[in-house]
C-alpha positions in Angstrom: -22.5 -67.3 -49.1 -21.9 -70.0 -46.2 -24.8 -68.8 -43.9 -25.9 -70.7 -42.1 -29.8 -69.3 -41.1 -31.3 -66.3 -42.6 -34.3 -64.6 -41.6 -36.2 -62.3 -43.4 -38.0 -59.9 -41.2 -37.9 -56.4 -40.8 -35.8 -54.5 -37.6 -38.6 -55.4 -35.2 -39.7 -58.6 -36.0 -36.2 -60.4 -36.3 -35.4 -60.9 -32.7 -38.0 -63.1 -31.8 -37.2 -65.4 -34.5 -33.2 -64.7 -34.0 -33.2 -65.3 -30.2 -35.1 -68.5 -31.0 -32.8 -69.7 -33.3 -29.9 -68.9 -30.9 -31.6 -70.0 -27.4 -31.7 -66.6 -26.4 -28.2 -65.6 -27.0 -28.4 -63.5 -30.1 -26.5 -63.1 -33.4 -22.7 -63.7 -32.9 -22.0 -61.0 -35.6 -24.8 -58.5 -37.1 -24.0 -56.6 -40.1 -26.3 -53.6 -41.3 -26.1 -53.0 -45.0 -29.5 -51.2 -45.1 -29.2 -47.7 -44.5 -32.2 -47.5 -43.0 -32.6 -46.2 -39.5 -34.9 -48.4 -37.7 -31.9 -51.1 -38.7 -29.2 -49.3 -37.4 -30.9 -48.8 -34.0 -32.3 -52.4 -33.8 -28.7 -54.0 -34.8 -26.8 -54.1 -31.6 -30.3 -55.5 -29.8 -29.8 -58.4 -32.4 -26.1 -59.3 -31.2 -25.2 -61.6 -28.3 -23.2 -60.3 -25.5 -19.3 -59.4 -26.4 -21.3 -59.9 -30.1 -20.2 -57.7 -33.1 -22.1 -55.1 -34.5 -21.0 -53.7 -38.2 -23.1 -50.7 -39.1 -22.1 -50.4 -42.8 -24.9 -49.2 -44.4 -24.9 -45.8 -45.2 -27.6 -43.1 -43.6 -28.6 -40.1 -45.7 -26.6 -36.8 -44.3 -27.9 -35.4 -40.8 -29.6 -38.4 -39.7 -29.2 -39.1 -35.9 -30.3 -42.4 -34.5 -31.1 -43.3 -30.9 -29.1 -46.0 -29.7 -29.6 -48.2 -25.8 -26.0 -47.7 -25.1 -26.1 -50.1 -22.5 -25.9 -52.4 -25.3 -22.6 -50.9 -26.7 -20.7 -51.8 -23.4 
């Protein structure tokens, strides 16, 4: 689909591997299509600065994530 590195890893172990791909940057863009909510909270740690997050996946009703909003602004 025109990627152009995947890695295969769970929420916590893709940003080693990510940040080394990227020298220490991060993703540009970061699309969760999970659901799952150790994803959703790792995403926007996965995206550069002034990066894009996409949380698409859908959560099961009432579920509440924790989210560094540092990382949102």
């Amino acid at each position: 689909l025109g990627a152009a590195e995947v890695i295969a890893a769970d929420a916590a172990g893709a940003r080693e591997p990510l940040l080394a791909l990227t020298g220490g940057r991060g993703a540009d863009v970061v699309i969760e299509c999970t659901g799952q909510l150790g994803v959703w909270e790792a995403s926007p740690a996965l995206a550069r600065r002034g990066g894009q997050v996409v949380l698409f996946g859908g959560c099961a009703d009432g579920s509440l994530v924790r989210l560094d909003t540092t990382r949102l602004h």
